[in-house]
N, C-alpha and C positions, 0 to 999 in steps of 0.2 A: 431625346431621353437622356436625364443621367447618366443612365448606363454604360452610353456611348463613349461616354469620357475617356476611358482608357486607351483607345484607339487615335485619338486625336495625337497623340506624341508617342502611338504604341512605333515597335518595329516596323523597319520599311523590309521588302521583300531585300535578300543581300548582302542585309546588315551580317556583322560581324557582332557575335553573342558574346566573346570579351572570354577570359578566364574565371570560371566561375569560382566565388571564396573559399575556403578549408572549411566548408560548415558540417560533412560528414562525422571528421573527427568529434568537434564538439557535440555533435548529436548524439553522439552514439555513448560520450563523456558523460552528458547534463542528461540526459533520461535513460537511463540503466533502472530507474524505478516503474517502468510500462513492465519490465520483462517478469516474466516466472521466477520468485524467490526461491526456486529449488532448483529449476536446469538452470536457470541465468538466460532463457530462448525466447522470443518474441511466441506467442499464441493466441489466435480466438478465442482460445474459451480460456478465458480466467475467471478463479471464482475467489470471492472474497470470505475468507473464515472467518468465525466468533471473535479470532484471537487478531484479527483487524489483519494478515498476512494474506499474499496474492502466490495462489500455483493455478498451475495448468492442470489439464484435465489428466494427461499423461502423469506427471509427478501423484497425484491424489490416486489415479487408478494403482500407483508401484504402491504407495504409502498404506493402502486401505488395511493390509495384514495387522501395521501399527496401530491405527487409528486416531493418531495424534499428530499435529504440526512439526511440519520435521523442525523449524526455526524454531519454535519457544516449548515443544513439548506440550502444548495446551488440546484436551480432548477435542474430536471434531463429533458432535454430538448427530450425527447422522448413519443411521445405519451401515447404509453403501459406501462413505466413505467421500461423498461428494456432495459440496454444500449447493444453498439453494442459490443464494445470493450471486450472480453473477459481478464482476468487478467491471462496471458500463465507462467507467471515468476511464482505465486504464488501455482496454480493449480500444475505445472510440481516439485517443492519443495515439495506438498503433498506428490506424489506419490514418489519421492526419500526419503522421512525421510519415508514411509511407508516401505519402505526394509531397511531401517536402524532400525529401532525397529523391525523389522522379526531377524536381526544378532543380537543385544541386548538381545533378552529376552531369560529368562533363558534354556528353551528347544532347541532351535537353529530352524532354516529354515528348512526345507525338500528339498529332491532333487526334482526339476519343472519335471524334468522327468518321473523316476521311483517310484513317490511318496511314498516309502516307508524308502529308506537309508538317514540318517542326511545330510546335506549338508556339501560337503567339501569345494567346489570354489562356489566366485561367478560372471559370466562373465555379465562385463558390456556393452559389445556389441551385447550379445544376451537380456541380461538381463533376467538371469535363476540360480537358485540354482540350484549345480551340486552334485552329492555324487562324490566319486574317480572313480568308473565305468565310470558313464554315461560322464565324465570329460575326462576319457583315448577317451571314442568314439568321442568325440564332439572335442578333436583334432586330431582326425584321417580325420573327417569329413572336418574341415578346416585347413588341413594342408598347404594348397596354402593361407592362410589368416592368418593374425596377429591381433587375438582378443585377448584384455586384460581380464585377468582373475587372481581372487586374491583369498587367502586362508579366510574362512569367519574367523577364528582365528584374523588372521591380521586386518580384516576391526573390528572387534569385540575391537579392541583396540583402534581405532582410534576413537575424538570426530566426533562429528557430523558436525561439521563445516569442517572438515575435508575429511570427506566422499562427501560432497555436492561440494566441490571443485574439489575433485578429478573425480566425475562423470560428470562434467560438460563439455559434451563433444563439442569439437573446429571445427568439420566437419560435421554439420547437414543440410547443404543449400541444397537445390536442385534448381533446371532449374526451372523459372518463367512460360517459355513458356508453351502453352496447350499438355498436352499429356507428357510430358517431369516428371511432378512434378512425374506421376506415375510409370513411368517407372524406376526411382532413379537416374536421371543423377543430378549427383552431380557439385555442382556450385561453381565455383572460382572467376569470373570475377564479377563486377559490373556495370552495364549500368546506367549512370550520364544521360543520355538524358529521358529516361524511366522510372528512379529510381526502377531499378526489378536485380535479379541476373540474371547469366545468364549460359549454358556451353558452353565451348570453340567450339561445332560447332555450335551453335548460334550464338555466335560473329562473328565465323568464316565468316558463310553463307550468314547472315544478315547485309547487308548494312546502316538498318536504326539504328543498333546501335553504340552509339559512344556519347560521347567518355571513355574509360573505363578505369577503377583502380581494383584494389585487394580486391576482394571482405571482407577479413581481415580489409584492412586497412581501408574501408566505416565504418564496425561494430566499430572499434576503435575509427574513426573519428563521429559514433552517437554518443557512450558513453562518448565520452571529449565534444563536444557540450552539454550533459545533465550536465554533472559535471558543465561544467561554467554556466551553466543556474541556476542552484544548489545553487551555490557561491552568485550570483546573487539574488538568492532568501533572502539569507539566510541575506545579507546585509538590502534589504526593508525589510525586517520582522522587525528587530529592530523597525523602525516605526511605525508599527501599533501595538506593545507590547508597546510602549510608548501613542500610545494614548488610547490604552486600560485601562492604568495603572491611567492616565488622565482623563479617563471617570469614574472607580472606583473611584477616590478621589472626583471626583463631585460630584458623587450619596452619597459620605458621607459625604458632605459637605452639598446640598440639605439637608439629613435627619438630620444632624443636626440643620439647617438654621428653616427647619419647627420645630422644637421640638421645639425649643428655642420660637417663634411666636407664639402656640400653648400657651407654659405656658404664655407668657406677657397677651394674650388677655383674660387667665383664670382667672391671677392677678387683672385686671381692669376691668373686668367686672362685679366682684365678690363682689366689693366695690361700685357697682352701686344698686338701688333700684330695686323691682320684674317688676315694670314698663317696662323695658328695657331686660329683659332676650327674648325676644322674638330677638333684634338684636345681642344678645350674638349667640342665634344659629345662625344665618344666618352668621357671621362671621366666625365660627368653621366652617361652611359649603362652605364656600369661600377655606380658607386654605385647606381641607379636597381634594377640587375638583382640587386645583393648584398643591399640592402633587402630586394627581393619575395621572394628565396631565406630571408633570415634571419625576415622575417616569414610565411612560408608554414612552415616550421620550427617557428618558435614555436608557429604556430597549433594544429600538428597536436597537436603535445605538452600545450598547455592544451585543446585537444577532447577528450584521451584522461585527464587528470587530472580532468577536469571530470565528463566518463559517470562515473569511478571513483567520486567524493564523492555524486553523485547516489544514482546504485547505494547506496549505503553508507546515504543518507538512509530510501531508500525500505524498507532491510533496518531501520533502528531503528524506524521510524516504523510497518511491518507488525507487527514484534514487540511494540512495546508496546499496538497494538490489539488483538492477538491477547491479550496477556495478561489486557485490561482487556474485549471483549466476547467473545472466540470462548468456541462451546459445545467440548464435549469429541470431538464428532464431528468437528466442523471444525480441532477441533486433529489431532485424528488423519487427515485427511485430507492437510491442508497442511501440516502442520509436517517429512517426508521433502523436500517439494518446496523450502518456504524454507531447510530447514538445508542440504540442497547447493548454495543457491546462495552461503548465509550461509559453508560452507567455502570457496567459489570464491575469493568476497570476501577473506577472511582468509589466501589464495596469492599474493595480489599484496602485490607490494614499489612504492613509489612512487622513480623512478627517483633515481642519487645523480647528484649535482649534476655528478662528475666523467666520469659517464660519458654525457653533452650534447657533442655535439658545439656550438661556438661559432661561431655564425651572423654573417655580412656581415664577413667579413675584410677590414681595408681595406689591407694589404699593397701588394697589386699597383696599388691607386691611390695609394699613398704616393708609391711607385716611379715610377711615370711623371710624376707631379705633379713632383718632385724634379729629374726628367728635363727636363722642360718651362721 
């Protein structure tokens, strides 16, 4: 058998396992985007929002009082406080880089088996550390099968970006229909009238389905749909990073506009008799309240351009890990839920400059300045 291959020049019983490489550090460097956007903590349940950002279930239960995204401020339109969407790309990466730091670290994995002997293989179809024993049994076991199984030496040298490609396996679909999912009839076909996969005596049997393609070639054809949606994004964005950038030079243009006002009316007021101090406050007080007004204004406007970009990051940054690890189920899973929100995204216009109202009018303190 195939299978057998890696044993042919696997480890001798003895061998000396060598120093294993520094890949912890980098792991933990290059995928900081599996963890909770809010604790920064690895977790099972991650759930993916409207606003395309990833928390746990703990952060969302603290946050539910808010009811918005702590990262961009964007509503979480669910009662409870907890979306539906599950994040399957990021969760399913946990649990692979958790057996990649098992082959990493310096003691090595145990055999899943006989929990005693180091691991020699490790098969990705069972997903089991094997020692050389329970490795001789387990292809005797599937001799009639072709499971891939590698020397953990080998995986032990490969980066981590490496390993997560390599395990990212291409036939995980099963039959949509009821009864079928359980059973493991594995699914090739895709049903366009349905949108479900399907297996070939479904299609067969079943009349109402039709008309159909390759179940491959759907997944390929969601993932270039996300990609040009992607592109797409990535074009608007510039927009609203320009009028971000436009609204920053405002609010420092405001603060200087008041500073400047601030000292004249300190100037001339100062050359007036004690008579008059009483309109000297109320004019500090005019300026004082057009400031709060202009920058409470501004603020709201860079809060709401700010969630937008955010938003927008978390949609490129989900799409190209999807492209780079998600399996075909998890594309199919998530890729309805990101591309509604990836159209939301691509509905907003970043506002034009003419339609701002213009904040801290110094009009009315000109006027009485003038007056005084």
């Amino acid at each position: 058998d195939g299978a057998a291959a890696p044993m042919e020049t696997g480890p001798q019983p003895g061998t000396s396992p060598g120093s294993p490489p520094s890949q912890p550090t980098m792991v933990k460097d290059d995928f900081q985007f599996v963890l909770c956007e809010g604790c920064r903590q690895e977790s099972p349940n991650l759930k993916l929002l409207t606003c395309l950002h990833t928390l746990c279930l703990n952060c969302l239960t603290e946050n539910k009082p808010i009811g918005q995204c702590p990262v961009c401020r964007t509503a979480i339109p669910q009662a409870s406080g907890i979306p539906d969407m599950d994040n399957l790309l990021f969760t399913n990466l946990q649990a692979r880089l958790s057996i990649y730091k098992k082959i990493s670290d310096n003691s090595g994995p145990s055999c899943s088996r006989c929990r005693g002997e180091p691991a020699a293989v490790w098969c990705s179809e069972c997903e089991e550390f094997l020692c050389t024993k329970c490795f001789e049994d387990h292809q005797w076991f599937f001799k009639k099968r072709s499971h891939e199984a590698r020397r953990v030496e080998e995986l032990r040298a490969e980066s981590a970006h490496r390993f997560l490609e390599d395990t990212r396996k291409s036939c995980n679909l099963f039959c949509s229909s009821p009864g079928h999912a359980n059973q493991g009839h594995i699914s090739s076909i895709y049903c366009k009238k349905c949108r479900r996969p399907l297996c070939c005596s479904c299609a067969l049997l079943d009349s109402h389905h039709a008309p159909f393609c390759d179940i491959r070639s759907e997944t390929q054809r969601r993932q270039e749909e996300l990609g040009t949606m992607s592109q797409k994004l990535k074009q608007k964005r510039s927009g609203f990073e320009a009028t971000y950038a436009a609204l920053q030079d405002e609010a420092a243009r405001l603060e200087q506009a008041q500073q400047e006002m601030r000292e004249l009316i300190r100037q001339r007021v100062e050359q007036l008799v004690r008579l008059i101090r009483q309109e000297e406050e109320e004019l500090l007080g005019l300026v004082e309240a057009r400031q709060e007004q202009g920058r409470r204004e501004l603020a709201r406007e860079l809060q709401r351009v700010e969630g937008v970009l955010r938003r927008m990051e978390a949609g490129e940054r989900l799409v190209e890990k999807m492209s780079l690890y998600a399996t075909e189920q998890e594309v199919m899973d998530m890729q309805p839920f990101i591309k509604d929100s990836l159209e939301e995204l691509q509905q907003l216009q970043p506002p034009a400059a003419g339609d701002r109202a213009q904040p801290g009018d110094m009009a009315e303190c000109r006027a009485r300045l003038q007056a005084l």
